[in-house]
PDB file of N, CA, C and O in Angstrom:
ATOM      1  N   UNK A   1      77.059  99.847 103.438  1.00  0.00           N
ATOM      2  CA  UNK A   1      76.473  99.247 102.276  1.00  0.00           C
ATOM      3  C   UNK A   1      75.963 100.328 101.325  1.00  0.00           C
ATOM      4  O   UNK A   1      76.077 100.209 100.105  1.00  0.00           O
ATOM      5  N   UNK A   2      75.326 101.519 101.986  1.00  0.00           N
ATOM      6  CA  UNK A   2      74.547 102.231 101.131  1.00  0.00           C
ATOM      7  C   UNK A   2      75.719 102.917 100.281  1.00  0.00           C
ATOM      8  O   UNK A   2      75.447 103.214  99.118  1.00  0.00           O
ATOM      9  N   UNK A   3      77.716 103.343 101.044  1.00  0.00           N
ATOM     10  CA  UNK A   3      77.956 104.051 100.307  1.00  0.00           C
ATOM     11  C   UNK A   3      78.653 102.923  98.684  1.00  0.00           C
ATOM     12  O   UNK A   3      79.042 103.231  97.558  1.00  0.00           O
ATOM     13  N   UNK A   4      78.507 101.735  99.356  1.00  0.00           N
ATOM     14  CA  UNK A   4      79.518 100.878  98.446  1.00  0.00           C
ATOM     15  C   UNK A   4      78.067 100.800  96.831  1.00  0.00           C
ATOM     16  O   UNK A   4      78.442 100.838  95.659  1.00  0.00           O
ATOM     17  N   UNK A   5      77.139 100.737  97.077  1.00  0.00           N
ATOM     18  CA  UNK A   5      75.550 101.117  95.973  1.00  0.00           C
ATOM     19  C   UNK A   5      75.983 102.629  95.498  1.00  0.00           C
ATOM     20  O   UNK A   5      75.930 102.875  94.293  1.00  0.00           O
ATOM     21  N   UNK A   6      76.309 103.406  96.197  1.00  0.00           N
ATOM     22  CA  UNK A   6      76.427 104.529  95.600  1.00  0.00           C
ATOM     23  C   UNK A   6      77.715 104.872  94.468  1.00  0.00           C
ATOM     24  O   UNK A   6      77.849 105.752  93.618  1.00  0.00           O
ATOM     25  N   UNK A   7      78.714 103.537  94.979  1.00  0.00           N
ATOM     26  CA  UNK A   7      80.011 104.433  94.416  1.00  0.00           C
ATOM     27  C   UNK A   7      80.881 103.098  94.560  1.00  0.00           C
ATOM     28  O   UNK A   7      81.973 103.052  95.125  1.00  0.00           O
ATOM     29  N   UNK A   8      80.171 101.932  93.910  1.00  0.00           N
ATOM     30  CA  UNK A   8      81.014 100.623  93.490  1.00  0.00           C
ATOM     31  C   UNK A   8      82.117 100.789  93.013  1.00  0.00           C
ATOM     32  O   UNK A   8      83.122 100.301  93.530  1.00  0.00           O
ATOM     33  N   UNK A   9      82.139 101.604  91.797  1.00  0.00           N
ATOM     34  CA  UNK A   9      83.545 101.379  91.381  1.00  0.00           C
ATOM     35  C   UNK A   9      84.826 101.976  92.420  1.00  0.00           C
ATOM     36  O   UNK A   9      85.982 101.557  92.477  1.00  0.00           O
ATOM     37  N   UNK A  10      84.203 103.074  93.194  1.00  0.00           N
ATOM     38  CA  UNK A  10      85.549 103.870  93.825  1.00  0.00           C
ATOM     39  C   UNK A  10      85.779 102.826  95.310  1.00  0.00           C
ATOM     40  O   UNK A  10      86.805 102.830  95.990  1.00  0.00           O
ATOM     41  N   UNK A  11      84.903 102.219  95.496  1.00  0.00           N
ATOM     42  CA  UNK A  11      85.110 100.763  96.406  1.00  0.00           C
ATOM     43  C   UNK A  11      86.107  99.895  96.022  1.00  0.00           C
ATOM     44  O   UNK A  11      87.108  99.773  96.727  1.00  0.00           O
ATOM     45  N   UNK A  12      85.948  99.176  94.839  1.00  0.00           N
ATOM     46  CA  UNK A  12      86.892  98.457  94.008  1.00  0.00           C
ATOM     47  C   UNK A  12      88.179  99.015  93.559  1.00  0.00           C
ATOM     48  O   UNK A  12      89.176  98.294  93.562  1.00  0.00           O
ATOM     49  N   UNK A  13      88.236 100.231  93.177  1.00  0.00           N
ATOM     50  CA  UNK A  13      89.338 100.628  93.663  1.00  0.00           C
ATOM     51  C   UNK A  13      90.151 100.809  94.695  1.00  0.00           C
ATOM     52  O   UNK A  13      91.360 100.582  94.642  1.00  0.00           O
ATOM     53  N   UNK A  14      89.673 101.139  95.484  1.00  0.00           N
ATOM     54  CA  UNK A  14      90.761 101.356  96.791  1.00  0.00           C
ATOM     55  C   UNK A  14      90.902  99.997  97.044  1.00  0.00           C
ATOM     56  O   UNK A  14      91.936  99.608  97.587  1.00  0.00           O
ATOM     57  N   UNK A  15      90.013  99.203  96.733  1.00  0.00           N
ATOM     58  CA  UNK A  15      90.384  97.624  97.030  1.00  0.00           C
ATOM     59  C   UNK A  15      91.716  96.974  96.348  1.00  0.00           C
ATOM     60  O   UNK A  15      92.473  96.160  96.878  1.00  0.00           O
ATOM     61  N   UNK A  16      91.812  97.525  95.070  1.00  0.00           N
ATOM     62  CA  UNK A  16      92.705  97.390  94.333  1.00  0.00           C
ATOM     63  C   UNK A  16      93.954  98.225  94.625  1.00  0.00           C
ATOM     64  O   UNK A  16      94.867  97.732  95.288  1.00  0.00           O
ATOM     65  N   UNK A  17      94.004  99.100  94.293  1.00  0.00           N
ATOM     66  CA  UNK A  17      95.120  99.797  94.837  1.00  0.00           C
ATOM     67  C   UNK A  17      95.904  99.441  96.211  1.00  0.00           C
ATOM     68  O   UNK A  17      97.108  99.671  96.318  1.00  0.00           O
ATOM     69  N   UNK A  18      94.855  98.652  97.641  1.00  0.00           N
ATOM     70  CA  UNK A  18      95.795  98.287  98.542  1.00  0.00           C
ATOM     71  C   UNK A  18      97.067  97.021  97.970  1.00  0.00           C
ATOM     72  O   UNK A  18      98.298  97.011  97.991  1.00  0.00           O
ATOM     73  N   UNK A  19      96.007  96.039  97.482  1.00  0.00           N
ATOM     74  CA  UNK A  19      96.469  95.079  96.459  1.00  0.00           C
ATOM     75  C   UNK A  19      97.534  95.236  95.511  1.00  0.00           C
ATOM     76  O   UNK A  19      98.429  94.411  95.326  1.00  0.00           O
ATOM     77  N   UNK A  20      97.403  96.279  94.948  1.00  0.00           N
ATOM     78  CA  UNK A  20      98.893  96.500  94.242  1.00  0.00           C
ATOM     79  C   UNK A  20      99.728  96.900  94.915  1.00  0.00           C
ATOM     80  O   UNK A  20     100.817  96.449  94.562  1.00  0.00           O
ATOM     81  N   UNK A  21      99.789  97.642  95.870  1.00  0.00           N
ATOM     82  CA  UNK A  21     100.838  97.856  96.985  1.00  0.00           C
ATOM     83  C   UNK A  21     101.115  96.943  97.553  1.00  0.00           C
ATOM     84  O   UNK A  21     102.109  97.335  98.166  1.00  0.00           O
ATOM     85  N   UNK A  22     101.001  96.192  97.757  1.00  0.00           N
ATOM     86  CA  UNK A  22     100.756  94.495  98.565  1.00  0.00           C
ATOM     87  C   UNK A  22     102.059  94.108  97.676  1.00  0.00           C
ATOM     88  O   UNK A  22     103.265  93.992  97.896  1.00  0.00           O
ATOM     89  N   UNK A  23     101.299  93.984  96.690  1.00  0.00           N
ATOM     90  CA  UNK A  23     102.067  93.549  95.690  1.00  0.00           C
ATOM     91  C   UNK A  23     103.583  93.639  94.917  1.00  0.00           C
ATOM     92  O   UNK A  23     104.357  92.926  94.279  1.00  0.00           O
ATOM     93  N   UNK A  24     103.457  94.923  95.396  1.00  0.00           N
ATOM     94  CA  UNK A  24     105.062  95.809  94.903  1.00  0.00           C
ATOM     95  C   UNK A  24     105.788  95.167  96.040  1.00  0.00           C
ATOM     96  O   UNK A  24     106.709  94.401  95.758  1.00  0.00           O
ATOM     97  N   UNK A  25     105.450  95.413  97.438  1.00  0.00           N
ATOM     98  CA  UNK A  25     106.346  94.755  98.621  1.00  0.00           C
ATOM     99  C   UNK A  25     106.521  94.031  98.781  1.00  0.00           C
ATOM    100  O   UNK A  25     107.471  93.754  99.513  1.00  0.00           O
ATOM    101  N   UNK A  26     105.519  92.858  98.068  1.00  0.00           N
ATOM    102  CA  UNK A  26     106.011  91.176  98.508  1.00  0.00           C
ATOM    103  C   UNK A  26     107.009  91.305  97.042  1.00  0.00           C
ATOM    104  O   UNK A  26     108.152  90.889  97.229  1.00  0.00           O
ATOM    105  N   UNK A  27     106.785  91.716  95.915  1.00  0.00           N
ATOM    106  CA  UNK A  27     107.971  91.415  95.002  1.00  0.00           C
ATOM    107  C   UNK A  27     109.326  92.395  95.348  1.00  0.00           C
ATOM    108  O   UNK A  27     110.303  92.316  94.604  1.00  0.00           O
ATOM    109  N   UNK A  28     109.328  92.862  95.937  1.00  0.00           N
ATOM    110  CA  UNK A  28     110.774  93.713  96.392  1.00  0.00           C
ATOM    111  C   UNK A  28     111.611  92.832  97.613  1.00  0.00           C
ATOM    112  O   UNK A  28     112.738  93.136  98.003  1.00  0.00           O
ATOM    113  N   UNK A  29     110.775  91.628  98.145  1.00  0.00           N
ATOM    114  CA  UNK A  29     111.157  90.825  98.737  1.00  0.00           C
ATOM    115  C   UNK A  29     110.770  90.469 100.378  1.00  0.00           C
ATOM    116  O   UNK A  29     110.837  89.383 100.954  1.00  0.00           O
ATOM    117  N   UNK A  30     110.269  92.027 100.985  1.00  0.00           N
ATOM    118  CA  UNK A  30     109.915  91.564 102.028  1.00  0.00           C
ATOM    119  C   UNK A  30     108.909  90.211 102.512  1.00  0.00           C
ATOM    120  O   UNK A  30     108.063  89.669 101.800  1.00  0.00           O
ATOM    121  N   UNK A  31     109.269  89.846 103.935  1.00  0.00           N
ATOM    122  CA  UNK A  31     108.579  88.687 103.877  1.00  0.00           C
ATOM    123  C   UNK A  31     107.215  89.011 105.154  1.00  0.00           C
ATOM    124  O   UNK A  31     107.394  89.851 106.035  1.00  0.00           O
ATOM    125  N   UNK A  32     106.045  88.288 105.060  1.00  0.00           N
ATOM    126  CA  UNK A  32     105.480  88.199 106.383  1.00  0.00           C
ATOM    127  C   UNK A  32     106.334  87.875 107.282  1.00  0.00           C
ATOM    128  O   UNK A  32     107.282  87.091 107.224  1.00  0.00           O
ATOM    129  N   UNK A  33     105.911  88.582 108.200  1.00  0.00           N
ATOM    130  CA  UNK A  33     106.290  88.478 110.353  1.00  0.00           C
ATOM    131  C   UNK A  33     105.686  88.710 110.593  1.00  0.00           C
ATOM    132  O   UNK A  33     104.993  89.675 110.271  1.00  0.00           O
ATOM    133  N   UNK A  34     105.517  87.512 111.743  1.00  0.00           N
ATOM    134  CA  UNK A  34     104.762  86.695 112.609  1.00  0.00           C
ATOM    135  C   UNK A  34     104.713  87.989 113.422  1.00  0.00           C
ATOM    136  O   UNK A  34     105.620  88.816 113.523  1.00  0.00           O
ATOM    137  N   UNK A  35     103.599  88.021 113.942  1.00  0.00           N
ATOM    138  CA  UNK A  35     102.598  88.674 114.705  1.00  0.00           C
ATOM    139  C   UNK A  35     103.562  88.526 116.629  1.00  0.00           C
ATOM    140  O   UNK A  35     104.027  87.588 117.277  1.00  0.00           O
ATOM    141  N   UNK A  36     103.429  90.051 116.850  1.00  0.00           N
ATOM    142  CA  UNK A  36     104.673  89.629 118.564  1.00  0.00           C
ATOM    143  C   UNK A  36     103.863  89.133 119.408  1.00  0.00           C
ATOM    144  O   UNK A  36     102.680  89.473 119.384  1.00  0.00           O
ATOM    145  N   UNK A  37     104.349  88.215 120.340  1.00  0.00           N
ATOM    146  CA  UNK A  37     103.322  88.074 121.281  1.00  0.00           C
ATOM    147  C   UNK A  37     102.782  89.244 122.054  1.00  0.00           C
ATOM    148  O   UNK A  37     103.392  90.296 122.245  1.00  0.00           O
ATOM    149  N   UNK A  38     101.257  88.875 122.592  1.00  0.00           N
ATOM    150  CA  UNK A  38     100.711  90.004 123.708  1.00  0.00           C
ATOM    151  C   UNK A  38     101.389  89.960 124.796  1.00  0.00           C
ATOM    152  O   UNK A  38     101.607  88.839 125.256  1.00  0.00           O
ATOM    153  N   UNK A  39     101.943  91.217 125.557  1.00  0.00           N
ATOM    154  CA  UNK A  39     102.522  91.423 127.055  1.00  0.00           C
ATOM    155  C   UNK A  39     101.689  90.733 127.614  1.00  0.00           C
ATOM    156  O   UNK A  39     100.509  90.597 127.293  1.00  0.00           O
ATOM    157  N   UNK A  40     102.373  90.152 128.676  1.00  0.00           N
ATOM    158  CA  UNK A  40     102.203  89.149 129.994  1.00  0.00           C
ATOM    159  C   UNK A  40     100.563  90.634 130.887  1.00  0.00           C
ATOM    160  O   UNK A  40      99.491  90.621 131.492  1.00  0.00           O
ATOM    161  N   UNK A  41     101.342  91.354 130.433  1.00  0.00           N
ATOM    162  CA  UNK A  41     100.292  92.413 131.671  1.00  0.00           C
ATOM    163  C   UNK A  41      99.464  93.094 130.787  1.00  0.00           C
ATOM    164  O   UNK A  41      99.778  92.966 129.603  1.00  0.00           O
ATOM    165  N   UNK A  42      98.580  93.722 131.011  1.00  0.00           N
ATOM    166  CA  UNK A  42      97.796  94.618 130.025  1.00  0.00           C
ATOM    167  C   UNK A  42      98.295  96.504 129.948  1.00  0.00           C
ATOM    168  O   UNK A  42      98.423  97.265 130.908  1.00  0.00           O
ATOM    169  N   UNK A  43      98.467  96.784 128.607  1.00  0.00           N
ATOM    170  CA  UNK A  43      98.520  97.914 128.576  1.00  0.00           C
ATOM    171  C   UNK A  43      97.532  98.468 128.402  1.00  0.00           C
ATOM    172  O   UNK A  43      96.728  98.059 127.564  1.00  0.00           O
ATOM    173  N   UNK A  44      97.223  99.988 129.440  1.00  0.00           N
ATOM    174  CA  UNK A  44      96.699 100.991 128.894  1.00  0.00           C
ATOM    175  C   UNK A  44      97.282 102.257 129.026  1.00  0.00           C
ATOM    176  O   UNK A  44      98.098 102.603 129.880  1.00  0.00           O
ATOM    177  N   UNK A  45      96.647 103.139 127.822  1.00  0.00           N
ATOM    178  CA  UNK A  45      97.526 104.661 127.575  1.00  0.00           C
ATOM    179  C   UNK A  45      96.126 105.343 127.934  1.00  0.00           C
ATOM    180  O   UNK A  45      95.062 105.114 127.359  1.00  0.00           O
ATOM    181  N   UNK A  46      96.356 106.313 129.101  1.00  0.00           N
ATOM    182  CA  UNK A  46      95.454 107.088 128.804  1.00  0.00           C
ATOM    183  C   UNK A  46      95.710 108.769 129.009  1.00  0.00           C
ATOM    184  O   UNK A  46      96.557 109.195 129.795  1.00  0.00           O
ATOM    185  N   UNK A  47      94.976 109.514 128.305  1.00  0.00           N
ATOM    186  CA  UNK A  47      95.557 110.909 127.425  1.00  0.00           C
ATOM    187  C   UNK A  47      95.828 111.818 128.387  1.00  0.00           C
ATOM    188  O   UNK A  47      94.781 112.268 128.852  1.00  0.00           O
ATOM    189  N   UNK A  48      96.935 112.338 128.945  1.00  0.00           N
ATOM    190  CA  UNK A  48      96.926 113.594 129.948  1.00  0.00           C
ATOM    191  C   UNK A  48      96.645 114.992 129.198  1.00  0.00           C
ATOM    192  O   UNK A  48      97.417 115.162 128.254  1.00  0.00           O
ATOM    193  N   UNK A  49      96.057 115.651 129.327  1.00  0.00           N
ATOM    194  CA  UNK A  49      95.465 116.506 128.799  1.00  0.00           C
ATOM    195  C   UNK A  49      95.971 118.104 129.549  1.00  0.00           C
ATOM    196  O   UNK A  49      95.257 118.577 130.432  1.00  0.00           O
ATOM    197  N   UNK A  50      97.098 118.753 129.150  1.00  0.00           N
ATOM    198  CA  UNK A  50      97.649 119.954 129.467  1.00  0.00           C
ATOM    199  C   UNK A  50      97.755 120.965 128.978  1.00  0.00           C
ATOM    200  O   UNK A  50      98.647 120.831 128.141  1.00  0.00           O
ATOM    201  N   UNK A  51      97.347 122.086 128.961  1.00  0.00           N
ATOM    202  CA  UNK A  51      97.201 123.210 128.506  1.00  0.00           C
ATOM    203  C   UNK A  51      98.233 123.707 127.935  1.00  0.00           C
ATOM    204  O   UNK A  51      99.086 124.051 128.754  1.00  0.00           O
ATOM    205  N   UNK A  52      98.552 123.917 126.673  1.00  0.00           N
ATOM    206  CA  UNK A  52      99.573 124.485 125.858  1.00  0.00           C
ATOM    207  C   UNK A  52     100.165 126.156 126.688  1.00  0.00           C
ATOM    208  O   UNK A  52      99.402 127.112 126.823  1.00  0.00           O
ATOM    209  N   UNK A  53     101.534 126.163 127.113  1.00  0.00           N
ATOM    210  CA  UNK A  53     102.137 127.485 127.227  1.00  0.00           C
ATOM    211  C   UNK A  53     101.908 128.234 126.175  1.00  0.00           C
ATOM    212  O   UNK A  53     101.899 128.129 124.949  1.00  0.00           O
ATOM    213  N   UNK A  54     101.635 129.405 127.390  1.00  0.00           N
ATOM    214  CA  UNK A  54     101.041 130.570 126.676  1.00  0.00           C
ATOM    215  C   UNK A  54     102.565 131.531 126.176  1.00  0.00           C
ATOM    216  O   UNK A  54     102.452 132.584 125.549  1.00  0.00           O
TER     217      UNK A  54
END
């Protein structure tokens, strides 16, 4: 909140600007797609962490 008081307009912009991009792609024709279903099982990724060759 405090930074959107500090700097309204550059808020409203980026608000805008996603919006016009929005915009260019739905008029170039692409369409919404539907959301994939969630896997039956749960994924998780977790980070292996290896020391870069020297």
């Amino acid at each position: 909140m405090a930074a959107w008081l500090a700097h309204p307009w550059m808020t409203l912009g980026v608000m805008g600007a996603i919006h016009w991009e929005a915009l260019k792609i739905w008029l170039k024709g692409e369409r919404i797609r539907p959301r994939p279903q969630a896997p039956q099982n749960p994924v998780t990724l977790t980070p292996q962490a290896r020391p870069l060759a020297a």
